[in-house]
N, C-alpha and C positions, 0 to 999 in steps of 0.2 A: 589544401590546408584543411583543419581541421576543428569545430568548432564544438564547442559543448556546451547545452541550455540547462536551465532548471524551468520545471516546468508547472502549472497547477491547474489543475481542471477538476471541475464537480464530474462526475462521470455517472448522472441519473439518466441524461439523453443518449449517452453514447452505448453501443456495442460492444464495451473493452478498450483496452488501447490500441492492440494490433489491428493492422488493415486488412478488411473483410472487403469482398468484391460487390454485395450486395448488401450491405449494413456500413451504417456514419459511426468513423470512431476515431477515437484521439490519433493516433497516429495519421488516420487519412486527413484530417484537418490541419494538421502539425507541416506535414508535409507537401499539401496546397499552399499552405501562404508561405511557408520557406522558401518554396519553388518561385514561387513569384518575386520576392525581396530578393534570391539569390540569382533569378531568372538563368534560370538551368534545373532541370530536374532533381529532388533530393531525395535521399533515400533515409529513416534514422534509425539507430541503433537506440535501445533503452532501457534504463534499470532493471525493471519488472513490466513484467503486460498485467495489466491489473484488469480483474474482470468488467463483465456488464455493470454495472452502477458505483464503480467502486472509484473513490475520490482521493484525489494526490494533491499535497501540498509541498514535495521533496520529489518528486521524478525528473529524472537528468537523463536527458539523451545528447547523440550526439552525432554527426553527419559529415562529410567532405563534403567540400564545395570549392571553385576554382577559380570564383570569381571576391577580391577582399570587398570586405562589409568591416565596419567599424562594431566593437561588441554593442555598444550602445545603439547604432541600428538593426543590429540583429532584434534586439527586446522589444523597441519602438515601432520598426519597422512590422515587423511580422505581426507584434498584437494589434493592427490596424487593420489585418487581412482575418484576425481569428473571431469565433461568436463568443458573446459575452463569460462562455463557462469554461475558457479556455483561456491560459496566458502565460506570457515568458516571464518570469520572472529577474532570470539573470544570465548574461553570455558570458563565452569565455572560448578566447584561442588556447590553444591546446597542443600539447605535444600528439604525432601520430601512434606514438604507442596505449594512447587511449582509446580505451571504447568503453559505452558506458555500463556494459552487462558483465564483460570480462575483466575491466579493472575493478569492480566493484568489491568490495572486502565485506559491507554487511548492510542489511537495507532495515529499517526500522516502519511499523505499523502501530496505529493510534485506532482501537474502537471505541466508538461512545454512543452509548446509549442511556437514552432515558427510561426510568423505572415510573410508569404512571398511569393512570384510567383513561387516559385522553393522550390523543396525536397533536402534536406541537402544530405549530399554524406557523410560526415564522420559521425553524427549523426542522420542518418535516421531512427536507430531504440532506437534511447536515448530520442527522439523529435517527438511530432506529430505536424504535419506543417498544419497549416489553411491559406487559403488565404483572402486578403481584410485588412479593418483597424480595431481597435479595440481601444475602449476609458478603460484602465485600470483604471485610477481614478473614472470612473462610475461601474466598475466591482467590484472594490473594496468598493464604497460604498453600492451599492444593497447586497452583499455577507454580510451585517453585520446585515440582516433584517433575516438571517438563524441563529443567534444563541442563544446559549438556548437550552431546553428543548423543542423539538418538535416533531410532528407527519410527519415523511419524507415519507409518501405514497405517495406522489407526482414524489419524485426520488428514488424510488428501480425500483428491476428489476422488469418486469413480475413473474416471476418462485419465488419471494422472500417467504419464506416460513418462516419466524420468526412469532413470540408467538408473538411480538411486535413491530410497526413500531415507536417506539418513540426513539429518540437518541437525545446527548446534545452536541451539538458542540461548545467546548471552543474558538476557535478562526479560523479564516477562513481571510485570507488576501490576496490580490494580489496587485504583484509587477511586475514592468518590465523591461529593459535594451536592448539598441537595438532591435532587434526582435523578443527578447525570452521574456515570459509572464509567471509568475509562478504563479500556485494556490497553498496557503499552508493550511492546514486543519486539526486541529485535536478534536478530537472527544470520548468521552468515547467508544464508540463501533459503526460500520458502516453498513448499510445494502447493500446485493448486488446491486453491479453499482450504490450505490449511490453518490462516489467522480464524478465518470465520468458524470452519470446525471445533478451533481448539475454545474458541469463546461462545460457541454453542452450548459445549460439556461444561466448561464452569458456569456459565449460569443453572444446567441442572443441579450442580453441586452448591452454588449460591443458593439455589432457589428451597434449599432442603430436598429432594426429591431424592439422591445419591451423596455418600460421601468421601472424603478424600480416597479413603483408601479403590474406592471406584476407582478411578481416573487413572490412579496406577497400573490398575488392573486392564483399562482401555490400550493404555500405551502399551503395555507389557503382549498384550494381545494380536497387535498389527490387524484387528479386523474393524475396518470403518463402520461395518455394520451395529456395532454396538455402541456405537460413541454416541454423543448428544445428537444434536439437529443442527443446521448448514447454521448459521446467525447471518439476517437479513444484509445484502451489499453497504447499501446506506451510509450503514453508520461507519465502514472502515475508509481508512488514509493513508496512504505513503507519506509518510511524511520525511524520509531521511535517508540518503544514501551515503554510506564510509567511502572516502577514496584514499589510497596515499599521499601525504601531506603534501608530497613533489608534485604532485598535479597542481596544488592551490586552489581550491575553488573552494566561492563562498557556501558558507552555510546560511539556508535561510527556514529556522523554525518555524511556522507560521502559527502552529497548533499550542507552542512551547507557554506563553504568556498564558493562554486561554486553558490550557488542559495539563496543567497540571506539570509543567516539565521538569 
């Protein structure tokens, strides 16, 4: 059978999500106490592998197992095996023609950052903090010259090793409140470090240093050498993955009340 989680972890301690043979990371944790609760071996499939420090509030995987668990033990059961910065949010049996990276239709990212002279002390690893000012209304209109259907060579990473740099980002917005500043994004599918990328260059473009028509010129370029600077792990989130409605699984915003949904 066939089960599928939602998932939320701070990922400041961990090494990414994927399993690394010599670094702790979501996946390896995920798949220890699974193993335990399902006592048999698990192996999981998942939305996106999000990098070293990067935090999900909407990552859904998903795994065979052979032996039944009730959904409500799956949640209960497992978070009593996982460390504090890790948790199931919600289970769900599942058709086998699911998996959670290939039925996926589009995954959503949440950055936020505070704008201020000083590092937060209760959310210094929920917020990555830039100093200086930053025009969001200009941030928010350059961000809208990235959607569509495009060629994002411009923001992956180095190491990016896809068949294809073309991705179609549905909507892309920024908002702000006080001195928090949210990038929200989502996208049929993402290339490495490219949310962080692309919110690196608009803060150049917030910050006055470059302007719109820059960023055009980045995209239009395909060279990452030119674009802004990586923007720190920290502050971004998975926060949402699309599926088909035939699947049924809950949505669960977590970021939605709090930033601005």
């Amino acid at each position: 059978m066939r089960i599928a989680l939602g998932v939320e972890y701070q990922g400041t301690n961990y090494a990414g999500f994927q399993r690394q043979n010599h670094a702790d990371t979501i996946q390896g944790q995920l798949e220890k106490a699974l193993s335990f609760v399902a006592d048999e071996p698990i192996t999981l499939n998942c939305a996106g592998r999000t990098d070293t420090g990067v935090n999900a509030t909407g990552q859904v995987v998903s795994f065979d197992v052979t032996k039944e668990r009730s959904d409500r033990a799956w949640v209960l059961g497992t978070n009593t095996k996982l460390p504090d910065d890790i948790a199931i949010t919600w289970a769900r049996h599942v058709d086998e023609s699911f998996h959670a990276r290939f039925s996926a239709k589009a995954r959503r990212y949440r950055y936020i950052m505070q704008s201020s002279l000083y590092r937060p002390a209760i959310l210094n690893k929920g917020v990555s903090t830039y100093m200086g000012q930053y025009d969001v209304s200009v941030m928010h209109e350059a961000a809208q010259l990235l959607l569509g259907e495009r060629d994002f060579s411009a923001f992956k990473a180095s190491d990016d090793e896809s068949r294809s740099f073309f991705r179609c980002v549905h909507f892309l917005n920024v908002s702000g409140i006080g001195p928090y500043i949210v990038f929200d994004i989502q996208a049929n599918a993402f290339l490495h470090h490219m949310v962080r990328n692309i919110v690196g260059s608009l803060l150049e473009v917030g910050s006055g240093k470059r302007d719109k028509e820059w960023l055009s010129m980045v995209l239009e370029s395909k060279d990452r050498n030119i674009a802004g600077p990586t923007a720190f792990a920290n502050g971004l989130y998975l926060v949402d993955v699309t599926y088909p409605e035939s699947f049924m699984l809950p949505k669960r915003d977590f970021l939605g009340p709090l930033w601005f949904n």
